[in-house]
KEMAR-882491 format. One record per residue: residue number from 1; z, y, x of N, C-alpha, C in turn. Coordinates in steps of 0.1 Angstrom, whole numbers, plus 5000, padded with zeros to 4 digits. Atoms other than C-alpha are relative to their C-alpha. Layout:
// KEMAR-882491
  fiba   nc3   nc2   nc1  cac3  cac2  cac1   cc3   cc2   cc1
   NUM     Z     Y     X     Z     Y     X     Z     Y     X
...
// end
This chain:
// KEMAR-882491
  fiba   nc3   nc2   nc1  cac3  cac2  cac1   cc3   cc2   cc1
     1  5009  4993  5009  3110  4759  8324  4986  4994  5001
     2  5016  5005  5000  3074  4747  8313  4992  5009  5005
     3  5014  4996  4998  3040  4756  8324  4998  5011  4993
     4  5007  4998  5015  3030  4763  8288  5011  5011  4995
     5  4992  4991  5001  3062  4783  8284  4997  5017  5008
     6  5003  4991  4993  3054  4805  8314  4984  5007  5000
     7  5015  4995  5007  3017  4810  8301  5007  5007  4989
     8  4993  4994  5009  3033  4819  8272  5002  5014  5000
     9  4995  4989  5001  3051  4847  8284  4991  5014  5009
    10  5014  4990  4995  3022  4860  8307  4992  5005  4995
    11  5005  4994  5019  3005  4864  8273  5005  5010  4999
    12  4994  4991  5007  3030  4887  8262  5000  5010  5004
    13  5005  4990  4992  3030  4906  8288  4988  5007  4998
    14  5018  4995  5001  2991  4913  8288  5001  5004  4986
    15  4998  4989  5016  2994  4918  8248  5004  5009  4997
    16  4986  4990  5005  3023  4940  8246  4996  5009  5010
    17  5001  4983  4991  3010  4963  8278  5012  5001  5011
    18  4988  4996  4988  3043  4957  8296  4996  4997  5017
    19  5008  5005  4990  3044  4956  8331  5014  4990  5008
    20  4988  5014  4995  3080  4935  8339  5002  4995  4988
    21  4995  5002  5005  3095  4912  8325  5007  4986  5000
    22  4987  5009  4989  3123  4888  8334  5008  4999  4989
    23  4993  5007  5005  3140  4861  8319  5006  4986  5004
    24  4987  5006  4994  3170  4836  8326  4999  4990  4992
    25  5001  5006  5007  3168  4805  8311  5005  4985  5014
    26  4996  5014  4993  3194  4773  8321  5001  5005  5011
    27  4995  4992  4986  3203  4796  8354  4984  5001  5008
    28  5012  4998  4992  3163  4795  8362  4994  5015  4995
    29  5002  4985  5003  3157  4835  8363  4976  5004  5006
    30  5010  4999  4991  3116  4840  8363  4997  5016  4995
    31  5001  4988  5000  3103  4878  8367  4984  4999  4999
    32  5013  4998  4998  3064  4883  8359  5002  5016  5001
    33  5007  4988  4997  3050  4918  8373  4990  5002  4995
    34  5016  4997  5001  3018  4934  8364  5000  5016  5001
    35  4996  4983  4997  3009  4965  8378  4991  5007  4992
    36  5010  4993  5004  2996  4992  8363  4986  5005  5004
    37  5015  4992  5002  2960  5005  8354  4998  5007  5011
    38  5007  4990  4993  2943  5021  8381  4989  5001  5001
    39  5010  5001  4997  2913  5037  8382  4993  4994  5014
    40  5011  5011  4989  2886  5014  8401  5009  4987  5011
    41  4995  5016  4995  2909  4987  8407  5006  4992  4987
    42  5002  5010  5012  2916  4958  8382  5020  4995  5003
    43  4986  5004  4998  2955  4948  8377  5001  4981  4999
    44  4997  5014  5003  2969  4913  8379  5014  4997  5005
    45  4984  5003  5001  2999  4893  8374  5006  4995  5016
    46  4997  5003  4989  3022  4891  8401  5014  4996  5003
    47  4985  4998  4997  3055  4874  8414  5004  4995  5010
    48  4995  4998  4987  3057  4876  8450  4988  5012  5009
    49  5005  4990  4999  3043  4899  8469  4990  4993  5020
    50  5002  5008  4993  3019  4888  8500  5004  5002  5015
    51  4994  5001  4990  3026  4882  8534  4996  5016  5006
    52  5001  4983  4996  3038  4917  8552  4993  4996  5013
    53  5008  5000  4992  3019  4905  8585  4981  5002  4998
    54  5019  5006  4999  2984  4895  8569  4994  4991  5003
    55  5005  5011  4993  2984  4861  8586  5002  4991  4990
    56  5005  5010  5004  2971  4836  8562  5008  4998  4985
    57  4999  4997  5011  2984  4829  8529  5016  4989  5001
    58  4988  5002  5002  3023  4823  8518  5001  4984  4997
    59  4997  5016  5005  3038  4787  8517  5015  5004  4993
    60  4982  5005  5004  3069  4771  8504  4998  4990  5008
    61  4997  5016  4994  3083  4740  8510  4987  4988  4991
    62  5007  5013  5001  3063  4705  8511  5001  5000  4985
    63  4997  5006  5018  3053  4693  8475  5001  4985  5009
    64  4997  5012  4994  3063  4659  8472  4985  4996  4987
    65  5014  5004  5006  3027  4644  8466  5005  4990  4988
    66  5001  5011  5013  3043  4614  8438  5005  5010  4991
    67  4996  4994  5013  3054  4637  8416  4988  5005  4991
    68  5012  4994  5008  3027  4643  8384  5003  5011  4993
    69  5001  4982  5005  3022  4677  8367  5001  5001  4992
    70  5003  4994  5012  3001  4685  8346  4994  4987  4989
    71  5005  5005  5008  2995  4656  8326  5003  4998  4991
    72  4999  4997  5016  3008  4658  8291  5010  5012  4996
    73  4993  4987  5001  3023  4693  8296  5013  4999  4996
    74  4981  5000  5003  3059  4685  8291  5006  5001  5018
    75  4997  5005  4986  3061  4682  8332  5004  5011  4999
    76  4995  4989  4995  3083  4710  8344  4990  5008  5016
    77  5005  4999  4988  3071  4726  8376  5011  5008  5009
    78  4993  4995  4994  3096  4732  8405  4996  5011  5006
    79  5007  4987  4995  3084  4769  8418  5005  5002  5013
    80  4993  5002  4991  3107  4764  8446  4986  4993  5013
    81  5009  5003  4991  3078  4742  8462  4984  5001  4997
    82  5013  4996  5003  3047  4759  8452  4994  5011  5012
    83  5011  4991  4987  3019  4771  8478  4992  5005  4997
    84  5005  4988  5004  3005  4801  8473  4985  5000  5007
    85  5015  4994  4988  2965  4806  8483  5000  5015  4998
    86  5000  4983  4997  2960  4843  8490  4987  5000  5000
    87  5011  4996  4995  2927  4860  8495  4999  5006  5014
    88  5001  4997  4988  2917  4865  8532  4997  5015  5000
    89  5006  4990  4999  2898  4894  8523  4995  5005  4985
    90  5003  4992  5012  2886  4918  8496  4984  4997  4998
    91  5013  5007  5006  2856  4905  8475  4999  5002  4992
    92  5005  5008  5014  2838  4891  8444  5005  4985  4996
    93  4990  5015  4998  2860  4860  8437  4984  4995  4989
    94  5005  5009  5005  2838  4833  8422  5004  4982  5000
    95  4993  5019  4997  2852  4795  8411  4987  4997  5000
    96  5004  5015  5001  2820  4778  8409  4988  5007  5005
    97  5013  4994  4998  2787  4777  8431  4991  5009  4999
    98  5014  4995  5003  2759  4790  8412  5009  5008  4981
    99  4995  4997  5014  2768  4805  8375  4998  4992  4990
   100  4998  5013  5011  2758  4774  8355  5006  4985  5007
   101  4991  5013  4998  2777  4750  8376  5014  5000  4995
   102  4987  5001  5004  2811  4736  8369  5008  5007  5012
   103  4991  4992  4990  2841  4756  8388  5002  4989  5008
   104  4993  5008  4988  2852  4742  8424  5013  4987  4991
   105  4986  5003  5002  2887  4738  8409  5004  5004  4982
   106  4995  4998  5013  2904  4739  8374  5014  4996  4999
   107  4986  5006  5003  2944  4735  8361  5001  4989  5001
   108  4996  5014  4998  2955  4702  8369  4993  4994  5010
   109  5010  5007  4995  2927  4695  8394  5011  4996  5013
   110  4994  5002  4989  2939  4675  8429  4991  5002  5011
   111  5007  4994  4986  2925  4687  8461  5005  4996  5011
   112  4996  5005  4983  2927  4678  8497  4998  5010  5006
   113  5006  4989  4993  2930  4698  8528  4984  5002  5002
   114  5011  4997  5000  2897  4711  8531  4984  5005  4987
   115  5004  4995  5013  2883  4713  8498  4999  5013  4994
   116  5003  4993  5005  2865  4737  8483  5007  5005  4989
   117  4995  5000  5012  2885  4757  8460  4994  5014  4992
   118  5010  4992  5003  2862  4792  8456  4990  5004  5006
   119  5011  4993  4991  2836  4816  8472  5003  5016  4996
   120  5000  4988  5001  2843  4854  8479  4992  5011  5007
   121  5009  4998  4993  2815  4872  8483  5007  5015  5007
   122  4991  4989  4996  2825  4900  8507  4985  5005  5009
   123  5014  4996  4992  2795  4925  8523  4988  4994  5001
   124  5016  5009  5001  2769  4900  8508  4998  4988  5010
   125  4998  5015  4998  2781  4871  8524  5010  4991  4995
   126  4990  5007  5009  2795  4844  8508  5009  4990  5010
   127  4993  5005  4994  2827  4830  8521  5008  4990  4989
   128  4993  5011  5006  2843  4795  8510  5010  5002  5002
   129  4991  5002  4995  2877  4795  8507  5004  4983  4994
   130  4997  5013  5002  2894  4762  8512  5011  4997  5001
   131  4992  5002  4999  2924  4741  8506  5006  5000  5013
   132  4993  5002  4991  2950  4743  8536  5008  4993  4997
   133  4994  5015  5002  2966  4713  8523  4999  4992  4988
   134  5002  5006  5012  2968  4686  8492  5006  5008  4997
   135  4992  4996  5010  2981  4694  8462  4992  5000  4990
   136  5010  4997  5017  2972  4703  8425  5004  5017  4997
   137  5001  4985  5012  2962  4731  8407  5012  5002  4989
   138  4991  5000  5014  2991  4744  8386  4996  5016  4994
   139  5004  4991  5004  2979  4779  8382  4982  5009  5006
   140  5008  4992  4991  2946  4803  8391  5001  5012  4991
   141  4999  4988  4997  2951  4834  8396  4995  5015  4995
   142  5008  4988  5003  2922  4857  8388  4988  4989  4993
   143  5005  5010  5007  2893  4852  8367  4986  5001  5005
   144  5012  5006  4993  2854  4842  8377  4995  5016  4999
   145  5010  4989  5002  2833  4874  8386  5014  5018  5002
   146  4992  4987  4997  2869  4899  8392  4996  5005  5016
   147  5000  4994  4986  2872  4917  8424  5019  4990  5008
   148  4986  5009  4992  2899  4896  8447  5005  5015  5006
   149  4992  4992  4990  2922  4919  8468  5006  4993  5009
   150  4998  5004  4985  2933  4913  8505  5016  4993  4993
   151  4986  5007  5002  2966  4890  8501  4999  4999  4985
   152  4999  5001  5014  2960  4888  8461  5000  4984  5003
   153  4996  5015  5002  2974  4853  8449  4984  4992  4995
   154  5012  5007  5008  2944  4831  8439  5004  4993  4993
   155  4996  5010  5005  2959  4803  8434  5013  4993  5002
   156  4990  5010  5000  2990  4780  8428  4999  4986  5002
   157  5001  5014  4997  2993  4745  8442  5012  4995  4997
   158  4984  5006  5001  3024  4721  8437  4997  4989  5007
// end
């Protein structure tokens, strides 16, 4: 299944109000969640759920660094080896320094371990979060200026 496909249907979701919705396509079964509305917290899409200890943020298996993505959107993306960044802690997510600069990170971008990929400000200090390994941007998560939640997905890498 594509990218642009699974954007697609994350759309529908948010338009239509639903909060599952699961489909099987060529024996690849994918399930988007979104939870419901609650007062003073902000919903977002979800399809795993984060680590039940709390220690650092969910992996898969190895991406294989030659393989290209996102570059003329016809690339499929194996989900099987996608690495999950989580949020350490409960914040103010922000992609990009200052509010007129350009974001850390964007869809398709490649990053190294260490690399700056946001800032969450948490008790009025601002904390960088950073790549824990290469990879590329195949999804992000939340959007500039939400509130993160403790284990909320940020981001997708492949």
């Amino acid at each position: 299944m594509e990218i642009n496909s699974i954007q697609e249907l994350a759309n529908i979701v948010d338009v239509h109000g639903l909060t599952v919705l699961e489909i099987t396509e060529n024996g690849t079964m994918i399930r988007l969640e979104k939870k419901p509305y609650q007062v003073g917290a902000r919903s977002s899409m979800v399809s795993t759920s984060p680590a039940a200890n709390g220690e650092g943020p969910l992996t898969a298996l190895t991406p294989t660094p030659d393989v290209p993505l996102v570059s003329d959107g016809n690339q499929t993306v194996d989900f099987n080896k996608l690495f999950l960044v989580t949020a350490p802690m409960v914040g103010l997510f922000y992609a990009a320094p200052s509010p007129d600069a350009e974001p850390f990170v964007s869809i398709g971008s490649n990053v190294k371990k260490g690399d700056t990929l946001c800032i969450i400000e948490s008790m009025k200090l601002m904390n960088e979060i950073t790549a824990e390994q290469d990879g590329q941007i195949v999804d992000i998560c939340i959007k500039d200026g939400d509130i993160a939640e403790f284990g909320q997905i940020l981001f997708k890498l492949f």
